[in-house]
N, C-alpha and C positions, 0 to 999 in steps of 0.2 A: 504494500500500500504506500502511494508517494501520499507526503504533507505539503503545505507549501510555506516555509519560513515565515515567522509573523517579519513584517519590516524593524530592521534593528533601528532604535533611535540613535543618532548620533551625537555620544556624548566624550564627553573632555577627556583627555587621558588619565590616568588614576595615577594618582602621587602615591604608590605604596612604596615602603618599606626596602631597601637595597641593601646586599651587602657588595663594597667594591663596586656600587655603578652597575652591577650585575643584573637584568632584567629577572623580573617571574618567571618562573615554570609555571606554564600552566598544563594543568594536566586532566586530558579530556576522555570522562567512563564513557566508553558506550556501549549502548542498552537502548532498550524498548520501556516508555511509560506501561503505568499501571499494574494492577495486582496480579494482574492473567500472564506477565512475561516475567514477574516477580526472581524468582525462583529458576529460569531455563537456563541454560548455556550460555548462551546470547549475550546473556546481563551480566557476566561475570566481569565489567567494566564499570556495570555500577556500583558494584560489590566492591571493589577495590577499593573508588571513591568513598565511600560509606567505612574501611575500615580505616581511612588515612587519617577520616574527622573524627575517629573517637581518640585519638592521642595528639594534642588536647582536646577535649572534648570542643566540638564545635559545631553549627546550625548555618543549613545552607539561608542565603539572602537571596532575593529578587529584586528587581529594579521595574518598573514600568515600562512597557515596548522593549521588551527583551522576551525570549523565549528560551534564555535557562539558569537554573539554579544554580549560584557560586556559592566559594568560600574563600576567603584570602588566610591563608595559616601560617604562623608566625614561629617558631619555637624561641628563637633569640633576635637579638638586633643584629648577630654577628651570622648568621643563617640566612640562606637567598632565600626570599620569599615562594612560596607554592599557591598557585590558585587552582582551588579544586571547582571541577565544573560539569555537571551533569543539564544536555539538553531535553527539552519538553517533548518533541517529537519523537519520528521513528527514524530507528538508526540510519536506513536507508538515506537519510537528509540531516547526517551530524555537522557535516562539512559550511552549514551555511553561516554558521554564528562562529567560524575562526576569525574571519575579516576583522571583524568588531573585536574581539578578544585580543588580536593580535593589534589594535591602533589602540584599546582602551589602555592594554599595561603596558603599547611602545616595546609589545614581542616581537622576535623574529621567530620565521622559521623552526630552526634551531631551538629553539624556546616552549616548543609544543611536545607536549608527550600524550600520545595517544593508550589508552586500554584497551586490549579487545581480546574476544574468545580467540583461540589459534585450536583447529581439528589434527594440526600435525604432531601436534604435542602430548600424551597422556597428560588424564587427569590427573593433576598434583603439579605437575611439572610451570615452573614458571620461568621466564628469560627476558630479558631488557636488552633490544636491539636499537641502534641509529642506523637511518634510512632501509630502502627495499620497495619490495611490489607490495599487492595487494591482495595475491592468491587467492582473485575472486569473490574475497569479504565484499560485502556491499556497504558496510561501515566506512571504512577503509577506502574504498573507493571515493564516497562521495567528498572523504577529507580530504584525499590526493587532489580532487576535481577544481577544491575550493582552495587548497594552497597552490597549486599549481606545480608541485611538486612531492617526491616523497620522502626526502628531505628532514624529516621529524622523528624525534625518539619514537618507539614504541614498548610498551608491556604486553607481553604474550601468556596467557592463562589456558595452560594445555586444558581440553575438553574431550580430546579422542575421536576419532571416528564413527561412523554409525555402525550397528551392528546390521548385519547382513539381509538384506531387505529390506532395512530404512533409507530413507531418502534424505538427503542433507538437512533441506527446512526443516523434514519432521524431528532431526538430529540436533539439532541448534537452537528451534524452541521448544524442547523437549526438556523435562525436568530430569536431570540425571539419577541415578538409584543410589541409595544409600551410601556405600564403600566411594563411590567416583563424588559424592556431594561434598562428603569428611574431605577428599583429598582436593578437591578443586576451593572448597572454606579454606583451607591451610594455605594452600598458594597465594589465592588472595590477599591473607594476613601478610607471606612476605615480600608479596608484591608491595602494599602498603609500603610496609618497611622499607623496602630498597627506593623507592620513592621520598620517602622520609632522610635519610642517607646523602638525595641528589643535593637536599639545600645546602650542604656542606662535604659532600667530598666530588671529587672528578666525577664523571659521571664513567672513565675507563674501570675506575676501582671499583666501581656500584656494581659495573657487568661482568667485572671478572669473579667477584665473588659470590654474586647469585648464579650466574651460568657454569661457572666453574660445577656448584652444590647441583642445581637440576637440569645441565646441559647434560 
């Protein structure tokens, strides 16, 4: 199902918090709204975001004529700022509200770290990569479309494959079974984490020591 981006309003650039001059991460779940995608493969971008605000606890904000939920997260002064950011719509159309995100915090490229399900990966399995394709995500795509390139971190949340007479969709919004839930919950926590890590170290050291554990 396509949406069609509410019109972003055009507003001022956001004076947050810097370490070093250093731009926000902003860091974008994607997922499917509401309770019926809650729970599937899919969403395990919103899942990420959702564990990154509970340390320190923190409550997404809206703005009027935007169409998605932030958070700006702070741990010190001396920490690059993180802006955590889940859109309203369907994933298929995540890509339309980078524009806006990347003039409101004066991000680059560079600057964006995408979440998304990966079927290449077992459940459990998590990985932090900069640049690549789009292996056909439709997430994924429509950000590549809207940045104009692929160019931007990503967090990989292995989900697995379908079993044998499943079809991808039914694979991806499908709530996984118990054993593959526990181990896809766990990645996501250290996905979080390795996210939490970026405001303050290399982002080389971030990926060696998560990819290193579940590469």
């Amino acid at each position: 199902m396509k949406v069609r981006c509410l019109k972003e309003k055009r507003l001022p650039p956001r004076k947050v918090r810097r370490s070093n001059s250093n731009p926000p991460i902003i860091v974008l779940g994607l997922g499917n709204p509401g309770p019926k995608f809650e729970r599937t493969r899919h969403n395990v971008g919103y899942r990420v975001v959702d564990q990154l605000m509970k340390k320190p606890p923190t409550e997404f904000r809206r703005r009027l004529f935007t169409s998605y939920a932030f958070a700006e997260l702070f741990d010190s002064e001396d920490n690059r700022p993180i802006i955590a950011v889940r859109y309203d719509g369907f994933m298929n159309n995540s890509g339309c509200i980078i524009s806006a995100l990347k003039r409101r915090y004066r991000a680059a490229t560079e600057d964006l770290l995408v979440v998304v399900d990966n079927m290449d990966l077992q459940p459990g399995i998590c990985c932090i990569w900069k640049g690549g394709g789009t292996a056909g995500h439709n997430g994924l795509k429509s950000v590549v479309k809207h940045v104009g390139s692929g160019d931007f971190m990503r967090l990989y949340i292995g989900v697995g494959r379908p079993s044998a007479g499943v079809g991808v969709v039914e694979h991806v919004l499908g709530e996984p079974g118990n054993q593959d839930a526990l181990a896809i919950i766990d990645a996501c926590s250290r996905g979080a984490d390795a996210i939490r890590r970026l405001a303050y170290t290399p982002f080389q050291r971030v990926a060696e020591g998560l990819n290193r554990r579940d590469g």
